[in-house]
C-alpha positions, 0 to 999 in steps of 0.5 A, spaced: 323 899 668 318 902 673 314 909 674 318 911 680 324 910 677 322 913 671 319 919 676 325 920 680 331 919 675 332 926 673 332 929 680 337 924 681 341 925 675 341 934 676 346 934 680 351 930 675 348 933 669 348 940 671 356 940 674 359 937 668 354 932 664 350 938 660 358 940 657 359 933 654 352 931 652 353 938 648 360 937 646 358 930 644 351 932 641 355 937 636 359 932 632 352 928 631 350 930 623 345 929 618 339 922 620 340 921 627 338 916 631 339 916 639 339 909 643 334 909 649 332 917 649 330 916 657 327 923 659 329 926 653 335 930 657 338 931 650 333 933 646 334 940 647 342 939 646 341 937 639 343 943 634 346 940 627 341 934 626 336 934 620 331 929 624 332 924 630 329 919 631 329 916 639 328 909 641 326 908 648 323 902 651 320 905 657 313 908 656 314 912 663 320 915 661 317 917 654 311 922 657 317 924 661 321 926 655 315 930 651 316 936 655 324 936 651 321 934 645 317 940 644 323 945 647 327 941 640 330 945 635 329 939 631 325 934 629 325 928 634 320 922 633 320 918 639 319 911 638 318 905 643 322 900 642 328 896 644 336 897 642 336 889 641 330 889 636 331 896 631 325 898 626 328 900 621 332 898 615 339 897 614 342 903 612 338 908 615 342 912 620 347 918 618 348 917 626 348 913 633 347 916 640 347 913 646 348 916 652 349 913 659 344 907 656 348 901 655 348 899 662 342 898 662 340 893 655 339 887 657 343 884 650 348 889 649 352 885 643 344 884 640 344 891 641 351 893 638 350 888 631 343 892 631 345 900 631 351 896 625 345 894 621 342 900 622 347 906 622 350 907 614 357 904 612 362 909 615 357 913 619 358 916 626 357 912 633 357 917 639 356 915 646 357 917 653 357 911 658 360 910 665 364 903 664 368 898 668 375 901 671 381 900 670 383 900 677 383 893 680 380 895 686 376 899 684 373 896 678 373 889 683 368 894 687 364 896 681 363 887 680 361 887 687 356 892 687 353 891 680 347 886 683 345 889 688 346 896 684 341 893 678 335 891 683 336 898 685 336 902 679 333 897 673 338 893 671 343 898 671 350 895 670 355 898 673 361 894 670 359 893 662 366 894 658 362 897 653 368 900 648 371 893 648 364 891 647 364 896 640 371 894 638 369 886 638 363 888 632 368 892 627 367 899 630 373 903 629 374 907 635 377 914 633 377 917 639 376 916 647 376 922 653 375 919 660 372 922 666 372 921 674 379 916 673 375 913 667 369 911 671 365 915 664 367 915 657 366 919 651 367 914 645 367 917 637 367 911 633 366 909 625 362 904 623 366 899 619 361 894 614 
């Protein structure tokens, strides 16, 4: 990922963030308990959202998005360790996490089915996974657009793929999905899963 995304992507983002985002980060984040770990941390936009964690540890592969994100690890009530580090390629053992938060990083991993098999390994048996992704439509038009879109969209916004059916994607590695709430006709989701060893 570039600087410049990295410099503008909160300015484009505050509109959504502030209207309607903020409310589902928040409402997402409260279900998230005991060692956390957040997938692609980005700028850092949810440290401040956390409330009932004992630690995070947030994984974020861009260095330009992390100096971003240290101005929010420090408006933290919790402790955060950001970590640079891909979703495909997690440091840590088997069994570490009580949680995982991914929250609009999905689209962009490269490997999306290496990073599922990577939270499983990490996150324990039965733990909580969280996200918050915008993901293909149901709509055929619409979702047809979305495929349409997607790569020129991914030059644009490094890598980012409009089209990922990343709840499929989670039900095909044996993570029980308990609960699903859409947004702006499904184009966003909010999923809360179980990890099922």
């Amino acid at each position: 990922m570039s600087r410049l995304f990295a410099n503008w992507y909160d300015f484009f983002m505050n509109p959504l963030e502030k209207k309607k985002f903020k409310k589902i980060r928040k409402e997402l984040l409260s279900k998230a308990t005991g060692n956390i770990l957040e997938l692609g941390s980005g700028t850092g936009i949810n440290f401040p959202l956390y409330e009932e964690a004992v630690t995070v540890t947030a994984i974020e592969p861009n260095l330009h998005m992390i100096e971003r994100s240290i101005l929010k690890q420090k408006q933290a009530c919790v402790p955060i360790d950001i970590v640079q580090a891909s979703a495909e390629e997690l440091p840590f053992a088997v069994d570490t996490f009580d949680t995982v938060i991914a929250t609009l990083v999905f689209c962009t991993i490269p490997n999306p089915e290496k990073a599922i098999l990577e939270m499983k390994r990490v996150c324990k048996s039965d733990g909580k996974i969280l996200l918050f992704e915008h993901v293909k439509m149901q709509n055929r038009f619409l979702s047809s657009l979305q495929d349409w879109l997607t790569p020129a969209w991914k030059k644009i916004c490094d890598g980012c793929c409009l089209n990922r059916n990343t709840i499929d994607l989670l039900r095909g590695h044996n993570i029980t999905i308990i609960k699903v709430q859409k947004y702006y006709r499904d184009l966003f989701v909010c999923a809360e899963g179980e990890n099922k060893k």
